[in-house]
C-alpha positions as CSV (number, residue, x, y, z in Angstrom):
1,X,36.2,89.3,68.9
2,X,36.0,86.2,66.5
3,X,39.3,84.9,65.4
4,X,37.9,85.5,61.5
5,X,38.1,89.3,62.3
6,X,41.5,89.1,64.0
7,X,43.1,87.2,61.6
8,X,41.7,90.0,59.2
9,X,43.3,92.7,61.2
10,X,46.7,90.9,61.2
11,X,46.7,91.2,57.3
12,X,46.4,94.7,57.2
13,X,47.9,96.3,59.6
14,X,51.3,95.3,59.6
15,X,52.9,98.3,62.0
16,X,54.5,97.1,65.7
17,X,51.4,99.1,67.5
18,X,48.8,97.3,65.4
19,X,50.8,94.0,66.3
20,X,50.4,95.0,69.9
21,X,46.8,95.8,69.3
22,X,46.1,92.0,68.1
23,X,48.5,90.3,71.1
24,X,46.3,92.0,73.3
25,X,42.8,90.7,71.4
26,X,44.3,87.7,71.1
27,X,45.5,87.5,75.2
28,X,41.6,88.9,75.9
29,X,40.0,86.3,73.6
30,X,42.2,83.2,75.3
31,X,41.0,85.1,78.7
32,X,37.2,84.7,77.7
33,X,37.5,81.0,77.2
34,X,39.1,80.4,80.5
35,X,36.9,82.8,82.3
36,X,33.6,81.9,81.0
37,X,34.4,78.2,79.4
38,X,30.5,77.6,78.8
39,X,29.6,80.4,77.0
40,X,32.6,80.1,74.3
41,X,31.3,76.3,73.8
42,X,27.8,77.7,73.4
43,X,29.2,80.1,70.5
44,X,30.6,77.7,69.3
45,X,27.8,74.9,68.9
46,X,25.7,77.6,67.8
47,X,27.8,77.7,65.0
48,X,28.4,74.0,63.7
49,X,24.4,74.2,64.5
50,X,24.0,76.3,61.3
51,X,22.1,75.2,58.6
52,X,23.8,74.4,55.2
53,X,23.0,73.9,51.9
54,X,23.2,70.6,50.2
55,X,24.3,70.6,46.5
56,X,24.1,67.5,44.1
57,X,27.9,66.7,43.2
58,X,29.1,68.9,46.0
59,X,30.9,67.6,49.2
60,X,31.4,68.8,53.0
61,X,34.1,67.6,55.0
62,X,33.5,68.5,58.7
63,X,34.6,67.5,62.2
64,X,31.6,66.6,64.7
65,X,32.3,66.3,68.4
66,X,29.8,63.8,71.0
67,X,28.0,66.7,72.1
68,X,27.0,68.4,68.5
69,X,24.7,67.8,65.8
70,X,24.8,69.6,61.9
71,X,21.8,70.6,60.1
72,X,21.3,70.4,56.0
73,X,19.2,72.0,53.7
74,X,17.9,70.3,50.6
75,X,14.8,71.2,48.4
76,X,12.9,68.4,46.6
77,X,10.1,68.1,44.2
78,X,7.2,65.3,44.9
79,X,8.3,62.4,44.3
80,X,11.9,63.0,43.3
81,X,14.4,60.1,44.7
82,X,17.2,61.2,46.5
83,X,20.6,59.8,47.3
84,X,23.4,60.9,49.7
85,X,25.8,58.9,51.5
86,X,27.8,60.2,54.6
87,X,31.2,58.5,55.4
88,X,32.3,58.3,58.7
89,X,36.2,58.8,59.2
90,X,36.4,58.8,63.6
91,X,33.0,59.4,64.4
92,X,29.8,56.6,64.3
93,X,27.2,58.9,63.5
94,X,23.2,58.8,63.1
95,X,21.6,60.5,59.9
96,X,17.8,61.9,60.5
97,X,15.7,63.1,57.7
98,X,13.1,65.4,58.5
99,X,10.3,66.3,56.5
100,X,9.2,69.7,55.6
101,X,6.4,69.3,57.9
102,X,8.7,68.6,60.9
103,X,8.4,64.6,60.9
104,X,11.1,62.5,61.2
105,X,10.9,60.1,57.9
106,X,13.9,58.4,58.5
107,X,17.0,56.9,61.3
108,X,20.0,55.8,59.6
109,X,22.6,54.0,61.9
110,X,24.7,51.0,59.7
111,X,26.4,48.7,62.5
112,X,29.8,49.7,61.1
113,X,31.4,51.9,64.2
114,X,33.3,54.8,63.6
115,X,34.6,54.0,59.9
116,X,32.5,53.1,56.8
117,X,29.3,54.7,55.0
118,X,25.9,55.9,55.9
119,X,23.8,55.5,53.2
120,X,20.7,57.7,52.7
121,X,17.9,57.0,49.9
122,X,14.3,58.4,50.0
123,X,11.4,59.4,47.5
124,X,10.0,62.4,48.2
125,X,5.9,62.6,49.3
126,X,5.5,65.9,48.8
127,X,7.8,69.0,47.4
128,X,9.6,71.3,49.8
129,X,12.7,71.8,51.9
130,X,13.8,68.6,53.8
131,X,16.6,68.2,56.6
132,X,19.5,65.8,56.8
133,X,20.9,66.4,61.0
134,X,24.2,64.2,61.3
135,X,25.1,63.6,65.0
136,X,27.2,61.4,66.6
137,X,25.7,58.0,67.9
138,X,27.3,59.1,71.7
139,X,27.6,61.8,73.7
140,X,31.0,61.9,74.7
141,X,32.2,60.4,71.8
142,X,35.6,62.1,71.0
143,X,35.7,64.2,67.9
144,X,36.1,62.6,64.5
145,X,35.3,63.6,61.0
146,X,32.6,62.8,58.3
147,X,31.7,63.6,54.6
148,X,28.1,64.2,52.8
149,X,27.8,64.3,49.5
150,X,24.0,63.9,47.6
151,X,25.2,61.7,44.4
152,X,21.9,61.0,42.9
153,X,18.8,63.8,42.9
154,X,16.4,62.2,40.1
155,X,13.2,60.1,39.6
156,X,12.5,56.9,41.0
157,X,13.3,53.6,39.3
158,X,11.9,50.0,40.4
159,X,15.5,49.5,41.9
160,X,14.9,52.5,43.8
161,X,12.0,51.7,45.2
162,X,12.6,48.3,46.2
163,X,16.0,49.6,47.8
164,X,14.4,52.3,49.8
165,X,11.6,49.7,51.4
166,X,14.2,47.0,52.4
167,X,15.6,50.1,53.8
168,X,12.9,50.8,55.4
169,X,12.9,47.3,57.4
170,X,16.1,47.4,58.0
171,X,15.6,50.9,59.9
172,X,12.5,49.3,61.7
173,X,15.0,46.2,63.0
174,X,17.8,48.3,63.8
175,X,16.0,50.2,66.2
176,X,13.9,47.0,67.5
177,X,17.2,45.1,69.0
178,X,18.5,47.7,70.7
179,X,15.6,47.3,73.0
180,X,16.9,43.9,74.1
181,X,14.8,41.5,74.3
182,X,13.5,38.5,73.3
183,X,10.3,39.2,71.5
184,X,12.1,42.2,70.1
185,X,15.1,40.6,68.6
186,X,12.2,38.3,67.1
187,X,10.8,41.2,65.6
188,X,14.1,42.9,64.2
189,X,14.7,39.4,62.7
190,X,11.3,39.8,61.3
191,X,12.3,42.6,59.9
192,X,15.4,41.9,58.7
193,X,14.4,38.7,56.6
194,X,11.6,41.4,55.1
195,X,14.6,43.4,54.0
196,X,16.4,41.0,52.1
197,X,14.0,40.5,48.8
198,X,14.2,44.3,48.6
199,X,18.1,44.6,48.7
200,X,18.3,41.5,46.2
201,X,15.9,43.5,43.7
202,X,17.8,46.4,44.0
203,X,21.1,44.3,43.4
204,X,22.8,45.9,46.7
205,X,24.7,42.9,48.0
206,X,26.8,45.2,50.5
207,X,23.4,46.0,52.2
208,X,22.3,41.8,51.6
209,X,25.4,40.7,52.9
210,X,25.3,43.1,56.0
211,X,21.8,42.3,56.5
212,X,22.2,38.0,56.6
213,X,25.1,39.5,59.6
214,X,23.1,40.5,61.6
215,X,20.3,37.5,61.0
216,X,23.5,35.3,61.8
217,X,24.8,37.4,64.9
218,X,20.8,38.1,66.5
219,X,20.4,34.1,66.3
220,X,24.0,33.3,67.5
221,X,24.2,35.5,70.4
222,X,20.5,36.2,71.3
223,X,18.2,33.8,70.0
224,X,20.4,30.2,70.7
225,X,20.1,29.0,67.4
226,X,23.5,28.0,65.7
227,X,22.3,26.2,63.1
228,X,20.4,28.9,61.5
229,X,23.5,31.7,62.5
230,X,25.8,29.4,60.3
231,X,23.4,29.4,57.7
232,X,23.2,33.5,57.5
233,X,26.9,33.6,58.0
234,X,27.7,31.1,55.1
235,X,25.2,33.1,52.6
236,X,27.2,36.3,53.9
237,X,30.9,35.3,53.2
238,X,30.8,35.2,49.2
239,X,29.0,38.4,48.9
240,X,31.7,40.3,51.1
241,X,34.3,38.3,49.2
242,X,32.2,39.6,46.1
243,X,32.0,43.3,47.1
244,X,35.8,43.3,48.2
245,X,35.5,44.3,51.8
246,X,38.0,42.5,53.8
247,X,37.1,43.5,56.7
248,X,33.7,42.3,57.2
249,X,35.2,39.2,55.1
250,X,37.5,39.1,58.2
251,X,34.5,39.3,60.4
252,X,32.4,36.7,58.7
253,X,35.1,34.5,58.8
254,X,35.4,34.8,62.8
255,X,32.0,34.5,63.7
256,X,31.7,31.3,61.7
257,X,34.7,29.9,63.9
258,X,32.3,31.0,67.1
259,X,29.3,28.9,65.2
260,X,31.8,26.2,64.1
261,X,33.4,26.0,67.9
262,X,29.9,26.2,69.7
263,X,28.8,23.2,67.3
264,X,31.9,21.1,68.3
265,X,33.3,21.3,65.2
266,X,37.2,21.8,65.6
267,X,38.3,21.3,62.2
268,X,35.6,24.0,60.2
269,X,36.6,26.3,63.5
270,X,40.2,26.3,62.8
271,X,40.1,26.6,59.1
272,X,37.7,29.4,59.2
273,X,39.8,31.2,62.1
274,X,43.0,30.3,60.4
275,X,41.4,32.5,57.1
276,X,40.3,35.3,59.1
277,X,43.9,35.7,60.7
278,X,45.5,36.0,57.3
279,X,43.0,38.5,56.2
280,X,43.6,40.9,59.9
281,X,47.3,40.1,59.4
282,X,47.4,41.5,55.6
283,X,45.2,44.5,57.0
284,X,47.8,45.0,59.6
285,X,44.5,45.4,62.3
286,X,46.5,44.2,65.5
287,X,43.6,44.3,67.8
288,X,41.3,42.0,64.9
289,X,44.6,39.5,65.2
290,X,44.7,39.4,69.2
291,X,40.8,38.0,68.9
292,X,41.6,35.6,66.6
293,X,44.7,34.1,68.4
294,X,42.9,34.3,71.2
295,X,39.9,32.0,69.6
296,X,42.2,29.9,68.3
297,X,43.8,29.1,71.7
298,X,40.2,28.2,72.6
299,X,40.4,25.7,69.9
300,X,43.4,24.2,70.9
301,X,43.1,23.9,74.2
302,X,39.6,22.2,73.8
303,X,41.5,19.9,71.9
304,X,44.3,19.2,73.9
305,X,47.4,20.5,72.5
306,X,47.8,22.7,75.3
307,X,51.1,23.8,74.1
308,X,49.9,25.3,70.8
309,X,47.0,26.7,72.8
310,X,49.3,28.4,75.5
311,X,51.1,29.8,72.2
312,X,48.4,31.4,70.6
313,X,47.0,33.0,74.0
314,X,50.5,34.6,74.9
315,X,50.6,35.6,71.0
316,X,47.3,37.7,71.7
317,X,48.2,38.6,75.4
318,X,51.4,40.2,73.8
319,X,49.4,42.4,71.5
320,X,46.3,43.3,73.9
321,X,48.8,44.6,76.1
322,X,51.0,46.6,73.7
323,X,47.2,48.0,72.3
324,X,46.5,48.9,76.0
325,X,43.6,46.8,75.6
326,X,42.6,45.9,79.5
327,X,39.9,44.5,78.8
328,X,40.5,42.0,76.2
329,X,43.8,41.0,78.8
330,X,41.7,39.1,81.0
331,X,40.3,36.9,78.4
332,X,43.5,36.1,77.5
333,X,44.8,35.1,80.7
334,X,41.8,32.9,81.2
């Protein structure tokens, strides 16, 4: 018996044999999802696997476990541009559009975990119903929440075009350095540099600046090149102090310490570091603080004030132990 209909006959039927009744549907029900556990999850997939309706204004707030996917329904006219944005609170999730024809248009994955927006724009090359499938970016990924809302259903400007091709590129890179290699992460930087006139047409600098990250962070950590990571890194840091997202300034600030340090500059390393802490501390992120104590240890121990460096270690020791952070011990210890 589904809950919906149980709750239903709890409203009206109020007598102590009707109360009786539902104990007993309710004691059979828990009995069906011990006794036959798979089933009961297949229900109940089946379920959030339902197709939905997308309205313009019009929001949905829904949990999403690792091991489900949710399907939307919109209807567009040739070449009608449509916007929608879905805002991950828990859960990093992937956004696929798919054609009316079946094809999958578009991938949308911004490297911003399990908080933060997933934008989707697109122009429409021919009329019919299209679907949006959010699913979460890992399996066993514990159950979080998410919102989609379409904001914009209208026709195209410039600024939508030229925002919808960077987008494009950016997709295209995205998916190119998760493969891993060398010539890849050459051509996801590629890529990402052909993004970068199309976000600056379309005036998006939370898209620039997240794109001249990852330029910075692919030539830092994969391609060697630190010169050319500090470079990406210093264009990024006044357009997140622009747009107002601490966070990522936070972040910025960090991985120009990393170039700074690398480069043998102690100085730019500790002022930049130094920034980044005040910002975590303000945001009251412990585990952002740990890192940058941590990096800052580095510092001073590289430049021999051992004391100060033992310090800042045990500072973030102290806190990557009280996080239950295991991992992030060792490097502290080191």
């Amino acid at each position: 018996m589904h809950l919906r209909k149980i709750a239903s006959f709890a409203r009206n039927h109020s007598s102590a044999s009707n109360r009786q009744k539902l104990l007993v549907c309710l004691a059979a029900f828990g009995l069906a999802a011990m006794l036959f556990p798979g089933q009961m999850r297949a229900r109940l997939n089946s379920q959030s696997n339902e197709i939905r309706s997308l309205t313009v204004g019009v929001s949905l707030e829904r949990e999403l476990a690792g091991d489900q996917s949710h399907s939307y329904r919109i209807t567009l006219a040739q070449g009608q541009y449509l916007e929608a944005i879905v805002e991950q609170r828990g859960i990093d999730v992937v956004v696929v559009v798919v054609a009316p024809d079946g094809q999958k248009l578009l991938e949308v994955d911004s490297p911003n975990g399990t908080q933060g927006p997933e934008p989707v724009w697109m122009i429409a090359e021919t009329a019919g119903e299209y679907r949006l499938e959010v699913r979460s970016l890992e399996k066993n990924a514990a159950a979080g929440r998410y919102e989609i809302l379409v904001k914009q259903l209208r026709a195209p400007t410039e600024q939508d075009r030229s925002r919808i091709s960077a987008l494009r590129a950016f997709g295209e890179a995205s998916q190119l350095r998760q493969q891993g290699t060398v010539e890849a992460v050459r051509q996801a930087v590629a890529k990402y540099q052909e993004s970068l006139p199309g976000w600056q047409l379309a005036q998006d600098q939370v898209k620039e600046a997240e794109t001249l990250s990852n330029l910075g962070f692919l030539y830092f950590n994969y391609l060697g090149d630190a010169p050319k990571a500090r470079g990406y890194h210093e264009r990024e840091l006044p357009l997140r102090r622009v747009t107002g997202n601490q966070e990522a300034e936070a972040v910025a600030l960090n991985n120009l310490g990393q170039i700074y340090f690398s480069l043998g500059e102690m100085q730019k390393a500790l002022d930049n570091y130094n920034q980044s802490l005040t910002l975590r501390r303000a945001r009251q992120d412990r585990r952002g603080e740990a890192v940058v104590l941590d990096h800052l240890g580095q510092v001073y121990n590289r430049t021999g004030q051992l004391q100060l460096a033992l310090e800042h270690q045990q500072r973030a020791l102290a806190i990557f132990r009280a996080l239950n952070e295991a991992r992030h011990t060792g490097v502290a210890l080191a």
